[in-house]
TIRO-2110 file (N, C-alpha, C; in Angstrom, 1 decimal):
// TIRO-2110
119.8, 81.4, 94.7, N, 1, A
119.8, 82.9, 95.0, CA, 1, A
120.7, 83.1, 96.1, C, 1, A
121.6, 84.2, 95.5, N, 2, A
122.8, 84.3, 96.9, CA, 2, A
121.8, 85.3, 98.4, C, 2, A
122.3, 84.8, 99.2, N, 3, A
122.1, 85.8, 100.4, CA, 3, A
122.8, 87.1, 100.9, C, 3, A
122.7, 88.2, 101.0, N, 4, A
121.7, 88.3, 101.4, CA, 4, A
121.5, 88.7, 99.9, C, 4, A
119.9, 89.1, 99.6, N, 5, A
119.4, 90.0, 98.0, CA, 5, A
120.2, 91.5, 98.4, C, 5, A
120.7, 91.7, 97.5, N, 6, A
121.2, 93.3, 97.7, CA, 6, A
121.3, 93.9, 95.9, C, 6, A
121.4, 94.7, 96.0, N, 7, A
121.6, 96.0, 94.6, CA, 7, A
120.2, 96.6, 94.4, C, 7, A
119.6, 97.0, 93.2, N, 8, A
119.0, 97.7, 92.6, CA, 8, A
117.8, 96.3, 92.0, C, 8, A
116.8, 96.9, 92.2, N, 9, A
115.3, 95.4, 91.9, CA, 9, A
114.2, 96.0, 91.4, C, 9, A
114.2, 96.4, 90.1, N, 10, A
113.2, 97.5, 89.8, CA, 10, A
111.6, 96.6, 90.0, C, 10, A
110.6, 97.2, 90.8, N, 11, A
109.5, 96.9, 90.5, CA, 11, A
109.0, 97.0, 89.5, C, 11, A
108.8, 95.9, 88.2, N, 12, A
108.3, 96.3, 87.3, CA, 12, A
107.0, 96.6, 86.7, C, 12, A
106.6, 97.5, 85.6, N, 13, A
105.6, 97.8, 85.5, CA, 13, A
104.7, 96.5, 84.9, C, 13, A
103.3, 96.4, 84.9, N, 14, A
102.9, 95.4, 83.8, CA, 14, A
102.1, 96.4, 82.6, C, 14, A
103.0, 95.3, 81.7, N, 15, A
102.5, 96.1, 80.1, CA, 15, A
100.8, 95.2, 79.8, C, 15, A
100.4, 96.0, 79.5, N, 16, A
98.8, 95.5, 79.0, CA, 16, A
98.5, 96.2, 77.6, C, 16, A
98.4, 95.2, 76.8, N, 17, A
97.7, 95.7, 75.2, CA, 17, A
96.0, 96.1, 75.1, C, 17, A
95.4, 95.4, 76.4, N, 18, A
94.2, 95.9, 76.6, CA, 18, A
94.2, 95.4, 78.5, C, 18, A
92.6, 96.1, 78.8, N, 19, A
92.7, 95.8, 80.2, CA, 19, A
93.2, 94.4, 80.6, C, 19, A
93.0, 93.3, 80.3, N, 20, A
93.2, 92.1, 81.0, CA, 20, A
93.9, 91.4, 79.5, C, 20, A
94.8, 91.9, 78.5, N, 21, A
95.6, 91.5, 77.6, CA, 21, A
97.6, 91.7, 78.0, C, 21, A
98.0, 91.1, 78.3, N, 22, A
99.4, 91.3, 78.8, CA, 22, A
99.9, 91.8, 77.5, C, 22, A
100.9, 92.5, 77.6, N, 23, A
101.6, 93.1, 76.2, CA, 23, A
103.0, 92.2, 76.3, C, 23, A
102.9, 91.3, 75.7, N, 24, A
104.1, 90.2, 76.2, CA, 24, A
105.4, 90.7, 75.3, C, 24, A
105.2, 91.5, 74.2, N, 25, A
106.5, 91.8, 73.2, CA, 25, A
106.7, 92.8, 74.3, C, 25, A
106.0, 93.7, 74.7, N, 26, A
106.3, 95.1, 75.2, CA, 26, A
107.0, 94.5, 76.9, C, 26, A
106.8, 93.3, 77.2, N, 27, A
107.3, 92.8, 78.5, CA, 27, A
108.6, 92.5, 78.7, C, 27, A
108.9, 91.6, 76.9, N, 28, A
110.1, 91.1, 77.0, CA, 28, A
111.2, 92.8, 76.4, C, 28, A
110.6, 93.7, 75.5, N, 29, A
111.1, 94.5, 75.2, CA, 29, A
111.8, 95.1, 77.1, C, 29, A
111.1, 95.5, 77.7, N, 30, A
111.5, 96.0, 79.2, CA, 30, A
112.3, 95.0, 80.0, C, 30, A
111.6, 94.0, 80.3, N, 31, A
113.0, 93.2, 80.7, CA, 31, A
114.2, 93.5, 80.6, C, 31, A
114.4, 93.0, 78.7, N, 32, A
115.6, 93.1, 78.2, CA, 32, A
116.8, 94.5, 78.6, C, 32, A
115.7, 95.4, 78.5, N, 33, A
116.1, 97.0, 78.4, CA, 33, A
117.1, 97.1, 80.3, C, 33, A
115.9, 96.1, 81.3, N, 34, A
116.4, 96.5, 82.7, CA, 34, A
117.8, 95.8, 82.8, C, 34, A
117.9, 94.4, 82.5, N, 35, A
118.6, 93.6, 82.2, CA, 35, A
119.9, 94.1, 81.9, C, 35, A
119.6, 94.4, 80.6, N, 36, A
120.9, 95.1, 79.8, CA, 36, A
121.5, 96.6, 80.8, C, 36, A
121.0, 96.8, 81.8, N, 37, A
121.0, 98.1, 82.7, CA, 37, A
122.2, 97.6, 83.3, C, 37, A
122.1, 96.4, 84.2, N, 38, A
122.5, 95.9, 85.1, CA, 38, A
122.2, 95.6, 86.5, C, 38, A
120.5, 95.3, 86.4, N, 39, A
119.9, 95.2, 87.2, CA, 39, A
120.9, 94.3, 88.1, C, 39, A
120.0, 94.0, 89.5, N, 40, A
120.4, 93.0, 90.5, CA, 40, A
119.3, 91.9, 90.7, C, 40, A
118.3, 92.4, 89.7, N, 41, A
116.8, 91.4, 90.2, CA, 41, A
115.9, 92.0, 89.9, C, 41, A
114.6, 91.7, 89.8, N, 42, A
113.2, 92.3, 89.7, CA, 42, A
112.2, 91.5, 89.9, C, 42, A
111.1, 92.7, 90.5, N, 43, A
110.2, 92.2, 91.5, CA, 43, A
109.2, 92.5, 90.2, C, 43, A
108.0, 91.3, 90.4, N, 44, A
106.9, 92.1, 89.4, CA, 44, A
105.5, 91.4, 90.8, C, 44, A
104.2, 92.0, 90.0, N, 45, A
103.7, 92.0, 90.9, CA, 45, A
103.5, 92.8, 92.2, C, 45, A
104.1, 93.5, 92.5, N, 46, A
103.9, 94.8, 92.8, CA, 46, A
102.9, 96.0, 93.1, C, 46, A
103.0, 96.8, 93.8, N, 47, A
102.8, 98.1, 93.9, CA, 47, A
102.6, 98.6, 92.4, C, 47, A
103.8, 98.9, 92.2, N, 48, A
104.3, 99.4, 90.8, CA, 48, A
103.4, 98.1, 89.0, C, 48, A
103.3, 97.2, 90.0, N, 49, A
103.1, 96.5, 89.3, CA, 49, A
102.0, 96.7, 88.6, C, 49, A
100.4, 97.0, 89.7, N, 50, A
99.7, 97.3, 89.7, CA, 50, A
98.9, 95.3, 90.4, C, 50, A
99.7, 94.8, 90.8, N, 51, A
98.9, 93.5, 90.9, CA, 51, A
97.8, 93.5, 91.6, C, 51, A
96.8, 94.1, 92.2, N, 52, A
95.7, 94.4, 93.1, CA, 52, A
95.1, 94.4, 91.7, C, 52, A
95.3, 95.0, 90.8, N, 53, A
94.1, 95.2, 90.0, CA, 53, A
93.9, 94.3, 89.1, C, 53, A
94.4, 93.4, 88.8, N, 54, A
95.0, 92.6, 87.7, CA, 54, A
94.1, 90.7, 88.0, C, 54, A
93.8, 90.2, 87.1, N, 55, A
93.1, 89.1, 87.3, CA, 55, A
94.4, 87.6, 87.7, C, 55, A
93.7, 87.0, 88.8, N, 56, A
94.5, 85.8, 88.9, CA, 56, A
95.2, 85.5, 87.6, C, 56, A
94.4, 85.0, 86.5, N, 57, A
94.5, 84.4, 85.5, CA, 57, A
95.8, 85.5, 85.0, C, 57, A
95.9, 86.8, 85.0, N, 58, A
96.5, 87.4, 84.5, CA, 58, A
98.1, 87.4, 85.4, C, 58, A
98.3, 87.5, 86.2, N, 59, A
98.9, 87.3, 87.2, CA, 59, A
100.0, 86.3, 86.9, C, 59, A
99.2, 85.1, 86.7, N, 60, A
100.0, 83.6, 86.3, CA, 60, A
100.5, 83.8, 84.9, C, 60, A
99.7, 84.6, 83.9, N, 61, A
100.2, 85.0, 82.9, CA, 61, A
101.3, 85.5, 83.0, C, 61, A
101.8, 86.6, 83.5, N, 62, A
103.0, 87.4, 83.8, CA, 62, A
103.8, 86.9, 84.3, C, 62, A
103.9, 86.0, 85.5, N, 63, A
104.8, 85.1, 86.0, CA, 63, A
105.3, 84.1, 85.4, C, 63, A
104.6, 83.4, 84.5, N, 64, A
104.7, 82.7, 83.4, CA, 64, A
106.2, 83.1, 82.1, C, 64, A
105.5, 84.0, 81.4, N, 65, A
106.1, 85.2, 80.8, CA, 65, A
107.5, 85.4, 81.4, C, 65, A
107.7, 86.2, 82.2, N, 66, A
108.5, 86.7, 83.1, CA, 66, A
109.8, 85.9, 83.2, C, 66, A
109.5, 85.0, 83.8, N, 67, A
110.4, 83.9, 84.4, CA, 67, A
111.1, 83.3, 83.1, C, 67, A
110.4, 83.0, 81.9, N, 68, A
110.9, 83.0, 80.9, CA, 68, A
111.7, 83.4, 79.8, C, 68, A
111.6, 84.4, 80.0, N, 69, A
112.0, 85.6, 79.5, CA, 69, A
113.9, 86.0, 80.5, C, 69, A
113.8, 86.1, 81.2, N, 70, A
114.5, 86.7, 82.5, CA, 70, A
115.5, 85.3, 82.1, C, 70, A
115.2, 83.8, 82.4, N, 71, A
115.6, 82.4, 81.9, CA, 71, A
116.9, 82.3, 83.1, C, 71, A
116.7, 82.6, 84.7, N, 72, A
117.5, 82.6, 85.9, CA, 72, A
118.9, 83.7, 85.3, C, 72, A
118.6, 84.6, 84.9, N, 73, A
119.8, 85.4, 84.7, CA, 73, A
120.3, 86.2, 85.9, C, 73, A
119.3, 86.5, 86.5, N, 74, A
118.9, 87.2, 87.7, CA, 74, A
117.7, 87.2, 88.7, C, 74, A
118.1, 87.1, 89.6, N, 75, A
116.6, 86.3, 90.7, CA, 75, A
115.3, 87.4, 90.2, C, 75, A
114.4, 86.7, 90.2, N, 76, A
112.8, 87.3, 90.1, CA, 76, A
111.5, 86.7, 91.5, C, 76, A
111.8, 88.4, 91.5, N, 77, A
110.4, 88.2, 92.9, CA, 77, A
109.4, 88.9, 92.3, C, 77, A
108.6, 87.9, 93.5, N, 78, A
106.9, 87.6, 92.8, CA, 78, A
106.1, 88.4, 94.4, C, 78, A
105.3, 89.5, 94.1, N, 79, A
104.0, 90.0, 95.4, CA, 79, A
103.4, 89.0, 95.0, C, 79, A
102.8, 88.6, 96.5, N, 80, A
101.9, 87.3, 96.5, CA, 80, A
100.5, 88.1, 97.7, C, 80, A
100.9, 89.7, 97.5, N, 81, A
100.1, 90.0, 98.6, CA, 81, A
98.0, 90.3, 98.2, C, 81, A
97.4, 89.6, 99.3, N, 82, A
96.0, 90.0, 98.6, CA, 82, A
95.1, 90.0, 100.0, C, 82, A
94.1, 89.7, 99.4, N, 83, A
93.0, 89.9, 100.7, CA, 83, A
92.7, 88.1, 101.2, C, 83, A
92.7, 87.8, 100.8, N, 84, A
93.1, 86.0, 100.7, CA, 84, A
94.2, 85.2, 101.0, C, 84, A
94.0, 84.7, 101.7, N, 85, A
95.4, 83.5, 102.5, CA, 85, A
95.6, 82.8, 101.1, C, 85, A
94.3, 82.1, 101.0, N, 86, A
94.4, 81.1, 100.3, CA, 86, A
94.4, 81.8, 98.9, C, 86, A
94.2, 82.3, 98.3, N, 87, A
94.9, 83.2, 96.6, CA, 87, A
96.4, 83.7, 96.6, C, 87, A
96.9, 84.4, 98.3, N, 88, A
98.4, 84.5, 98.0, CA, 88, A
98.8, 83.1, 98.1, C, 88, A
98.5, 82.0, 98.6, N, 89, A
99.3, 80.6, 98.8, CA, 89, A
99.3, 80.4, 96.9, C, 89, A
98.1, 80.4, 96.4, N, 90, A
98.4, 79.8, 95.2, CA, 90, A
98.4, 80.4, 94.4, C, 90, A
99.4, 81.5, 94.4, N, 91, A
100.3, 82.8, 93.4, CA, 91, A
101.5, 81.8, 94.2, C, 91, A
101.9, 81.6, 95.4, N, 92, A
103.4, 81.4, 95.6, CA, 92, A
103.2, 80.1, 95.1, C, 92, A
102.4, 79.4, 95.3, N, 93, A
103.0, 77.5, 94.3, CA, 93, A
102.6, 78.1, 92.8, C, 93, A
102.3, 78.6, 92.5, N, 94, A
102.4, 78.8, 91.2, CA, 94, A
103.7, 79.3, 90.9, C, 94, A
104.0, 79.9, 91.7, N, 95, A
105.0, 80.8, 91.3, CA, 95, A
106.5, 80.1, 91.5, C, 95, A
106.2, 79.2, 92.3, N, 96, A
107.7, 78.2, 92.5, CA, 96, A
107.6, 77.3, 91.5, C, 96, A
106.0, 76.2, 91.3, N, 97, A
106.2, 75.9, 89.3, CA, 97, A
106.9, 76.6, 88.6, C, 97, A
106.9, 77.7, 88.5, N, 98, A
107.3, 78.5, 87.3, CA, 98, A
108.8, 79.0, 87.6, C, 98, A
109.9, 78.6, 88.6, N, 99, A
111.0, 78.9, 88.8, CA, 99, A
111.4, 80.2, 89.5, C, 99, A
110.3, 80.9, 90.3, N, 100, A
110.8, 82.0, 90.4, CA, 100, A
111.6, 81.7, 91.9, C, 100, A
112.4, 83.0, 92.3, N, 101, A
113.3, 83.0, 93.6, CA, 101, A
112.8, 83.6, 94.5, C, 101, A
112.2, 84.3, 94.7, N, 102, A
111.3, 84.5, 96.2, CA, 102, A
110.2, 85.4, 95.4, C, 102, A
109.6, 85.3, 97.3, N, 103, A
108.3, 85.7, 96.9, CA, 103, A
108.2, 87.1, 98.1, C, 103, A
107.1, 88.2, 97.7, N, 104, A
107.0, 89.1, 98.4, CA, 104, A
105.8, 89.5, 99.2, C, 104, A
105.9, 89.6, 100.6, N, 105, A
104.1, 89.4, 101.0, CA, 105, A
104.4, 90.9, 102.0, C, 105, A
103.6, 91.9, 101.7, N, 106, A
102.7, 93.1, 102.7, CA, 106, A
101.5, 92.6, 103.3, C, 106, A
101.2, 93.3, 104.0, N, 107, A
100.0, 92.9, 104.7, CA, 107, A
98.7, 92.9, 103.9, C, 107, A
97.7, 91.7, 104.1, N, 108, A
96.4, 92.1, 103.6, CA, 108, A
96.0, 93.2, 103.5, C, 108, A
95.2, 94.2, 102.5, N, 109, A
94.7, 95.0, 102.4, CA, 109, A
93.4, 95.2, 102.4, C, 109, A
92.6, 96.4, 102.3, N, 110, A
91.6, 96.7, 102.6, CA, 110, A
91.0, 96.7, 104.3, C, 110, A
91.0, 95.8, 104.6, N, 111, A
90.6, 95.7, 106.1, CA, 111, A
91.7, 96.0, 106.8, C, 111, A
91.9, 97.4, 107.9, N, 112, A
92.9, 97.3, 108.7, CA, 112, A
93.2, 96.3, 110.2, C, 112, A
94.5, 95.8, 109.9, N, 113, A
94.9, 95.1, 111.4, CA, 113, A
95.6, 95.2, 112.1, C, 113, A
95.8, 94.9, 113.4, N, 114, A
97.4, 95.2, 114.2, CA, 114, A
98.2, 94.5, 114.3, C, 114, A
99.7, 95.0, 114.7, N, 115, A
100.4, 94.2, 114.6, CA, 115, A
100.3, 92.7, 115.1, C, 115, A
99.9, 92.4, 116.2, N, 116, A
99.4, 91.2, 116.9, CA, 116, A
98.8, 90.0, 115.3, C, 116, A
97.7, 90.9, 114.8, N, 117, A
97.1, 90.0, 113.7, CA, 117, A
98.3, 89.9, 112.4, C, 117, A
99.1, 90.8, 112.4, N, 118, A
100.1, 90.7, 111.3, CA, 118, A
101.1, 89.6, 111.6, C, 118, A
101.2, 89.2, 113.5, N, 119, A
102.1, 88.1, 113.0, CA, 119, A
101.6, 86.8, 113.3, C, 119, A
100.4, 87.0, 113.6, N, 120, A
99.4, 85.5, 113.8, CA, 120, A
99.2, 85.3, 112.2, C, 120, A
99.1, 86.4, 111.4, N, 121, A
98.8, 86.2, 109.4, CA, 121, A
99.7, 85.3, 109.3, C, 121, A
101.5, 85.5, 109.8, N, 122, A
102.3, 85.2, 109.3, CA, 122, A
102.6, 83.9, 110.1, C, 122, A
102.5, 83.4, 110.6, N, 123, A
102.5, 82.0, 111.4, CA, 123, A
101.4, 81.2, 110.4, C, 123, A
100.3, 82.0, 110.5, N, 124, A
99.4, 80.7, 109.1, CA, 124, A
99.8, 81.0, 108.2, C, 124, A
101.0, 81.7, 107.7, N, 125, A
100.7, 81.6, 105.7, CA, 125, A
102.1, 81.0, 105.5, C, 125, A
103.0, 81.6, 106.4, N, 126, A
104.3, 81.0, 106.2, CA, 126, A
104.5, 79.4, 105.9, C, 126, A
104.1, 78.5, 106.7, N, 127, A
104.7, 77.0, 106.5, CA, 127, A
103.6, 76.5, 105.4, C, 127, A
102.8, 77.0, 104.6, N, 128, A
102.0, 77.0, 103.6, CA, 128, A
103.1, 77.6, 102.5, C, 128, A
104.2, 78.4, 102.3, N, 129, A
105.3, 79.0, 101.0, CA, 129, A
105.9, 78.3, 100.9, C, 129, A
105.9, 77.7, 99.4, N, 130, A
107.0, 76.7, 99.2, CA, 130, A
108.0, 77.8, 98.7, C, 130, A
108.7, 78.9, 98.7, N, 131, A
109.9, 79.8, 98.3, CA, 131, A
110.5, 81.0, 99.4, C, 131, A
111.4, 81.0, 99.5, N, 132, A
111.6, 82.1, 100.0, CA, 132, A
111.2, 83.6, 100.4, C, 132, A
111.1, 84.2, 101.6, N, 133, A
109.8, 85.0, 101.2, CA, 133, A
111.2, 86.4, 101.9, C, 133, A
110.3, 87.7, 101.3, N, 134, A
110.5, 88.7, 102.3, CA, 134, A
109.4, 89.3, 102.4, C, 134, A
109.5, 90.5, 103.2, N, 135, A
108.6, 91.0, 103.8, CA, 135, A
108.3, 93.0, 102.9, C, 135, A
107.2, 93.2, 102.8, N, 136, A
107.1, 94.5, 102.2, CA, 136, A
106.2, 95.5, 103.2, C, 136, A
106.9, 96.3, 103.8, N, 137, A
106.2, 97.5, 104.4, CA, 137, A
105.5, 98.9, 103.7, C, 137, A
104.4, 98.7, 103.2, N, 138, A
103.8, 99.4, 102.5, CA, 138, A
102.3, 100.2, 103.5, C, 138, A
102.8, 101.0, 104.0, N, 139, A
101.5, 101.2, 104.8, CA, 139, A
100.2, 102.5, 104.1, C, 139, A
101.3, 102.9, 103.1, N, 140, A
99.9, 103.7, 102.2, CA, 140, A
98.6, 103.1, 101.7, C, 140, A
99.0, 101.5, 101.0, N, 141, A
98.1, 100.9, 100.4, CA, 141, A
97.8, 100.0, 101.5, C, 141, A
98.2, 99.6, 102.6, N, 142, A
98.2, 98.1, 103.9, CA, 142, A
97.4, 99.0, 104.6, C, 142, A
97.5, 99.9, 104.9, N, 143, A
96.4, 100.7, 106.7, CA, 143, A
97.9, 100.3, 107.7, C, 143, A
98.4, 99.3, 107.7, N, 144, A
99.3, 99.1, 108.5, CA, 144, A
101.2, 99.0, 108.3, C, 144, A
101.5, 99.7, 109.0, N, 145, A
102.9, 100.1, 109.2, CA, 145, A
103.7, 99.3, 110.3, C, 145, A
104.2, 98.3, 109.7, N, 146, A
104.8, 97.1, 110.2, CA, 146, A
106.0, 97.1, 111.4, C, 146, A
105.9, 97.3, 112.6, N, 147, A
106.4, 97.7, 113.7, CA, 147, A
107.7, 96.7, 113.4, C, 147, A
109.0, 97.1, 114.4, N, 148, A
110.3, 96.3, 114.0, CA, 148, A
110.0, 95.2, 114.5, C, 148, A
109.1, 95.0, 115.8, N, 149, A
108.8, 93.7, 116.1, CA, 149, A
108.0, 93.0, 115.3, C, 149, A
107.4, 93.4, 114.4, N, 150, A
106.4, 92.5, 113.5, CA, 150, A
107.6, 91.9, 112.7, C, 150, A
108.5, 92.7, 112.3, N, 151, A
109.3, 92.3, 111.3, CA, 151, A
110.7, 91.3, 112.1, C, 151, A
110.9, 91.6, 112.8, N, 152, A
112.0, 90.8, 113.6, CA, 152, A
110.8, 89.3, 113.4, C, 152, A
109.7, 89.2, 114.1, N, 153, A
108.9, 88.1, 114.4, CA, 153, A
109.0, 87.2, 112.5, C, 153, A
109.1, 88.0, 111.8, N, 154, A
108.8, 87.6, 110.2, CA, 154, A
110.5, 86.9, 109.9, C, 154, A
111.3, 87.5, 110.3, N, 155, A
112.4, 87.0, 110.4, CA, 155, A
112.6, 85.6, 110.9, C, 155, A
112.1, 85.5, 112.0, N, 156, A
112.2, 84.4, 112.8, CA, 156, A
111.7, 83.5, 112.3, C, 156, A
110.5, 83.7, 111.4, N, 157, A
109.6, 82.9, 110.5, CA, 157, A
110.9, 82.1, 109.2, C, 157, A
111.4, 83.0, 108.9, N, 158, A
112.5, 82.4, 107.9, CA, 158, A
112.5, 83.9, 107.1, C, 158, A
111.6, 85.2, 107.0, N, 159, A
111.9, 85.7, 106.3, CA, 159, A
113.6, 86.3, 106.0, C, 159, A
113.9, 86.7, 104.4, N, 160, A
115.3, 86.7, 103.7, CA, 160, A
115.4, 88.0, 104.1, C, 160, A
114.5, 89.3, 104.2, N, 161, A
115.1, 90.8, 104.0, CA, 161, A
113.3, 91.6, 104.4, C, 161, A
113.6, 92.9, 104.0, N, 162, A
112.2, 93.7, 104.0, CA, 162, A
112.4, 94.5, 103.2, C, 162, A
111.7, 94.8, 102.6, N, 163, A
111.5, 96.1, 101.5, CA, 163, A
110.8, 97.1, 102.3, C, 163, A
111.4, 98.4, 102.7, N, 164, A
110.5, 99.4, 103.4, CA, 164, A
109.9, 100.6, 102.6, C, 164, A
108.9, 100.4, 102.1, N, 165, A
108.4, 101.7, 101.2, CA, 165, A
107.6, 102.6, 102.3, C, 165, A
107.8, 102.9, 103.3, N, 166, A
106.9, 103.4, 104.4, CA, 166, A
107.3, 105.2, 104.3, C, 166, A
108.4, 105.2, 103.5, N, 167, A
108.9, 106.8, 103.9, CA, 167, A
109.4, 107.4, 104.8, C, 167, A
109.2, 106.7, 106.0, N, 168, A
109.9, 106.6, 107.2, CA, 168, A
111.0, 106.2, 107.5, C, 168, A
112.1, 107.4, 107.2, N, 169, A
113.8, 107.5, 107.3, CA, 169, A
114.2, 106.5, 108.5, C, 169, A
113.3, 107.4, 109.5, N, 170, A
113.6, 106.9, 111.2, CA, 170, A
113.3, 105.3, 111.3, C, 170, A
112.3, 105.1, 110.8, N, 171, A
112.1, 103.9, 110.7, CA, 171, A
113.1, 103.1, 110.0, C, 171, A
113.8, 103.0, 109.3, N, 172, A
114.6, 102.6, 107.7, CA, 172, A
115.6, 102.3, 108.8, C, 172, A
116.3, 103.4, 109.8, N, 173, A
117.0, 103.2, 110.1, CA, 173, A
117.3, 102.4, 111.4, C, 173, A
115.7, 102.0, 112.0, N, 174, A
115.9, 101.3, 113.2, CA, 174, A
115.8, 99.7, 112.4, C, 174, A
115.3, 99.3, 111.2, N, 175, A
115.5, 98.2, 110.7, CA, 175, A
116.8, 98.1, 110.5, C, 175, A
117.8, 98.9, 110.3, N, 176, A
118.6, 99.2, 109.8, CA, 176, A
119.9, 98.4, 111.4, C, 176, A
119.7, 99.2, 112.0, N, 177, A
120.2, 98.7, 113.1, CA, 177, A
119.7, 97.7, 114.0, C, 177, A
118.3, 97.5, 114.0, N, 178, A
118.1, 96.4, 114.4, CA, 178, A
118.7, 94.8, 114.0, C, 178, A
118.8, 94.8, 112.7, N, 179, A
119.4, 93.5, 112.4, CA, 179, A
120.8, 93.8, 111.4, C, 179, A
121.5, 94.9, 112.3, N, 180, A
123.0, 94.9, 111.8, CA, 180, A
123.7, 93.4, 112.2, C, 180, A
123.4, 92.9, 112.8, N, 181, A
124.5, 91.5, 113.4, CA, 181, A
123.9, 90.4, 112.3, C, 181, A
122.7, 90.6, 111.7, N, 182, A
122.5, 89.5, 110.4, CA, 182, A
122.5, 90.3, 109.1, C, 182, A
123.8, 89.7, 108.9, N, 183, A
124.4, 90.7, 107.6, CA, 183, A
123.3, 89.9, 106.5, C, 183, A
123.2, 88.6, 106.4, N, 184, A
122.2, 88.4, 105.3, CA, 184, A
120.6, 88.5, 105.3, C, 184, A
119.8, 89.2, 106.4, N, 185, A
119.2, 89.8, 106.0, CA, 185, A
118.9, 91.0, 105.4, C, 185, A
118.3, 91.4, 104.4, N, 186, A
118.3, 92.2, 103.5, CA, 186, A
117.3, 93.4, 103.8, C, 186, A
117.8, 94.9, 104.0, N, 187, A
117.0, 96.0, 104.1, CA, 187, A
117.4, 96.3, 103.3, C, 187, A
115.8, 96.8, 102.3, N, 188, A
116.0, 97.3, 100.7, CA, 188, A
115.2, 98.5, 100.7, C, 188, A
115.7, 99.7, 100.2, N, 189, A
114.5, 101.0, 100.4, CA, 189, A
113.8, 100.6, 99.6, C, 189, A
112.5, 100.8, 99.6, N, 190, A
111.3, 101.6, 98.5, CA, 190, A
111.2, 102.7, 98.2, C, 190, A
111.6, 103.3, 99.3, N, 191, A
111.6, 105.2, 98.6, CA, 191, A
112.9, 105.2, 98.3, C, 191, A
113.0, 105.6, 96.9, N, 192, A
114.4, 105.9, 95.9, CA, 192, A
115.5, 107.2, 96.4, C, 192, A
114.6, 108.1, 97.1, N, 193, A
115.6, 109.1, 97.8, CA, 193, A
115.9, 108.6, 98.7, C, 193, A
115.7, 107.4, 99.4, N, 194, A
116.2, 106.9, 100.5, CA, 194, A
117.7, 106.5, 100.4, C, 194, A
118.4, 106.2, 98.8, N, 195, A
119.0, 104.9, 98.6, CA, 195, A
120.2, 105.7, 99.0, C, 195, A
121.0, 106.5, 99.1, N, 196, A
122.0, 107.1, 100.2, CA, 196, A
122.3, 106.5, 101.1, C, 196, A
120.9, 107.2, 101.4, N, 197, A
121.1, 107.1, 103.7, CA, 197, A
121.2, 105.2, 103.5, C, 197, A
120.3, 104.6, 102.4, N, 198, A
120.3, 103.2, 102.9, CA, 198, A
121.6, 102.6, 102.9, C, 198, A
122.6, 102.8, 101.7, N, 199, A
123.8, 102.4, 101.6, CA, 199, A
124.8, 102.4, 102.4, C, 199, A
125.1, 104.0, 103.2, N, 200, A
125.7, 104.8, 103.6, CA, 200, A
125.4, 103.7, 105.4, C, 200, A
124.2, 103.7, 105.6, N, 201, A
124.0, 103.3, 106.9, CA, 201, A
124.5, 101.9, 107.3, C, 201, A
123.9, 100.9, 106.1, N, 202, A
124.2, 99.6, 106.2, CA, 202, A
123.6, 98.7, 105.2, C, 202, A
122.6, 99.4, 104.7, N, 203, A
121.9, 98.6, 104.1, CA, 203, A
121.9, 98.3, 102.8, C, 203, A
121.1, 97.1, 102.3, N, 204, A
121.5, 96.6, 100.8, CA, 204, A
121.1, 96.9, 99.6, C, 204, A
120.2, 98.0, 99.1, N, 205, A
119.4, 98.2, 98.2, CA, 205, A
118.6, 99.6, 97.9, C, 205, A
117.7, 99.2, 97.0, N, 206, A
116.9, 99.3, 96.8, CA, 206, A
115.7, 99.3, 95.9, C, 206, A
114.8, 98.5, 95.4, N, 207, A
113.4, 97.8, 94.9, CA, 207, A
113.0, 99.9, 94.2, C, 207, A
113.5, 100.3, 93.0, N, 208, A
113.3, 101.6, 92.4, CA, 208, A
112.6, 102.0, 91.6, C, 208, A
111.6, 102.7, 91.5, N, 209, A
110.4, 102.2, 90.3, CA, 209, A
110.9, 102.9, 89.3, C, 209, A
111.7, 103.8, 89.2, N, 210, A
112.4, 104.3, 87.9, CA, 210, A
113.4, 103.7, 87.0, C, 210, A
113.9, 102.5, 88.1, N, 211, A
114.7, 101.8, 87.3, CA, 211, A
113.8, 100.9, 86.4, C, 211, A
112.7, 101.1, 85.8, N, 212, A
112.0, 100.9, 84.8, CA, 212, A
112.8, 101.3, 83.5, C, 212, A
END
């Protein structure tokens, strides 16, 4: 996977034929469709994805799927984010079995924490990822809104880039300038009307849920 990640990474949706049945024709149907678009990459697992609701078992299913399907045409990122250290560890070794290119971790949810606990998370989960990781600022569904120093500290960990879905322009743009001198780290919007100002400013992307 080249450095830094940059273009367009649609979060994809998961197709289900029933609650906990993956719609695997309807998976490789969309793939194909993003693919043939000209994507730059796709994330599954996800927000968008709906992976909070979705069973382990189902999970590895998709990743499974996915990776196969896609067959390294274009990097595929995997959310490995949950309320468990030990359940995102074993979504990311699963997920490097299965050939994927990085992995994506937001903060635990459900229980709010501070920044302090966000980068003591990331000191224990990090040298536990066998794949490349970035970082996802999602503070609608997290409680927490990932300060530039949490994210600089995540950097230093080895993280590749950040996906910022926070809405926060002002924000976008102090990541934005904060690590202008590392061109291969990767600032990718989550909010789609961001993708202007992101380009325009410096940045690489953007992770679009319409590019579904």
């Amino acid at each position: 996977m080249e450095l830094p990640l940059k273009g367009i990474i649609p979060p994809v949706v998961t197709p289900l034929a029933y609650s906990n049945t993956l719609d695997v024709n309807g998976l490789e149907k969309l793939i194909e469709h993003i693919i043939s678009g000209g994507v730059h990459g796709i994330f599954i697992l996800g927000t968008t994805g709906e992976a909070t609701s979705l069973t382990y078992e189902l999970r590895k299913e998709l990743i499974k799927y996915t990776t196969g399907i896609v067959n390294h045409r274009i990097p595929v990122l995997v959310g490995i984010t949950d309320t468990s250290t030990r359940g995102s560890v074993d979504i990311a070794e699963y997920s490097a079995g299965m050939g994927v290119d990085c992995l994506v971790i937001a903060p635990p949810y459900y229980v709010p924490i501070s920044q302090e606990e966000m980068r003591e998370y990331l000191e224990n989960i990090v040298p536990k990822l066998p794949l490349p990781f970035m970082m996802y600022d999602m503070p609608s569904c997290t409680k927490l809104h990932m300060s530039v120093e949490t994210i600089r500290k995540a950097k230093e960990l080895g993280a590749i880039g950040v996906k910022d879905s926070s809405g926060d322009m002002s924000y976008l743009y102090s990541l934005i300038n904060e690590f202008r001198d590392s061109p291969e780290f990767s600032i990718i919007a989550g909010t789609e009307l961001f993708l202007p100002e992101t380009i325009i400013h410096g940045g690489h992307g953007a992770v679009a849920g319409g590019a579904n």
